[in-house]
Structures are given as C-alpha cells and as structure tokens.
N, C-alpha and C positions, 0 to 999 in steps of 0.2 A: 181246814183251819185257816188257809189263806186269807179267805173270802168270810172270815166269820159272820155270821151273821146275827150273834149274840145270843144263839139258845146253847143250852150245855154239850147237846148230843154234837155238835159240829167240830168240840176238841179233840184232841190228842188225849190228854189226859181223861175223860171220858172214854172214848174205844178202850184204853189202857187196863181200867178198870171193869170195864165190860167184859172184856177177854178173860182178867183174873175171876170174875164170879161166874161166869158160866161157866169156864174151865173146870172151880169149884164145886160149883151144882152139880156139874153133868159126872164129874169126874174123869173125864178126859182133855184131853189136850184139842178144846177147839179154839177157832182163832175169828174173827172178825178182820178182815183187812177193806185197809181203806185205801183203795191205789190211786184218788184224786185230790188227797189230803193237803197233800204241798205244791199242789198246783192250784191257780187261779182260773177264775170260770175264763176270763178268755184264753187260758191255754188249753181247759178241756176242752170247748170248740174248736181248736185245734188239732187235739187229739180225736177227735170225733170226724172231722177232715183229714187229719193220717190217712185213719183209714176209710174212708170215703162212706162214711156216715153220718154227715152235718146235716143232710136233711130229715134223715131219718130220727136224731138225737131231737132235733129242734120241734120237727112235728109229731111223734109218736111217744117220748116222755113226758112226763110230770114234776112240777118244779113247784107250781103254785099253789101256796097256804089255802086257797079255796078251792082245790080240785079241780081246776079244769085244765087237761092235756094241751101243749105245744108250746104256743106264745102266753097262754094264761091269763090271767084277769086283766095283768099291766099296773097294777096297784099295790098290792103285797109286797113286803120287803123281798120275799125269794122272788118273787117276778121281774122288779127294779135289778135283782143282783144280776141275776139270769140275762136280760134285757145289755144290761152295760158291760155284760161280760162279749156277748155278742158284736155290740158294736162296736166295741174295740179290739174284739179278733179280723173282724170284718176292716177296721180301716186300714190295719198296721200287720196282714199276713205273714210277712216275712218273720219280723219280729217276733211277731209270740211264737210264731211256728218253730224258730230258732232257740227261743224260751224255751219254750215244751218238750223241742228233743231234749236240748243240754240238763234238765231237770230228771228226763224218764231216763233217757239213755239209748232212745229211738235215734236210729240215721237217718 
C-alpha cells in the first residue's frame, strides 16, 4: 500500500476484506498476510539484501504487467515502480536499510 499503484488489490482494505470472505466461504479461519504492505519497494530491496537475496529477488521474480521475469519490459507502471524502487535502494543503502529495519523490527 506504500507504493500504491492504483489497482484495488494493492490496499489494506481490500486484503481486509479478502480475509473476511474466504474466512466465510471456507469456514475457517484462513488469513492472507501481506508482510510487504508498509514497506516501500526500496525498502523491500533492502530486505531482499538482509538477507542476501537482491539478486536472486531482482532476477528470478516477476513484477511486470506484461509477463516478463527480472527487470521486465521497463514500460509498465509495476516495471517503473519496481525500476525506482531499486535505484533508490541502490543510491542511499544505509538509509533505507535503516528504514526497513526500524519498520520490520529486523537488527
């Protein structure tokens, strides 16, 4: 939700409501958690760097509206987010990194 990007599925109140109807549907108590919700893409490159998976996050996931794995099209609004989430985890390390703990609660 930081990083909105303007489609529904990216809120708070959306997961909230998700949680309540499948909960309902299924009849049990399942949950949807979203552990990147109030963090910003350049803190999750930071958390991806924790723990020493920023290349792995950056080359083997999927981010972009047109399907294609890593750096992506370069076009697409989630490609742009992704893109300037990176290079501003990239200029100012300390920073976000120090963001990221104080947020997660990581040392």
């Amino acid at each position: 939700e930081t990083d909105f990007s303007g489609y529904p599925d990216c809120r708070d109140e959306f997961v909230k409501a998700l949680n309540h109807a499948v909960s309902l549907g299924m009849a049990k108590d399942i949950r949807f958690e979203t552990p990147l919700m109030w963090i910003d893409k350049a803190e999750t490159w930071a958390l991806a760097d924790y723990y020493g998976k920023l290349d792995l996050v950056r080359n083997e996931t999927l981010t972009c509206y047109n399907g294609i794995k890593g750096d992506g099209c370069g076009h697409c609004a989630a490609c742009n987010l992704r893109a300037n989430g990176l290079n501003h985890y990239l200029a100012d390390k300390p920073t976000v990194m120090a963001a990221m703990k104080q947020k997660t609660g990581l040392r």
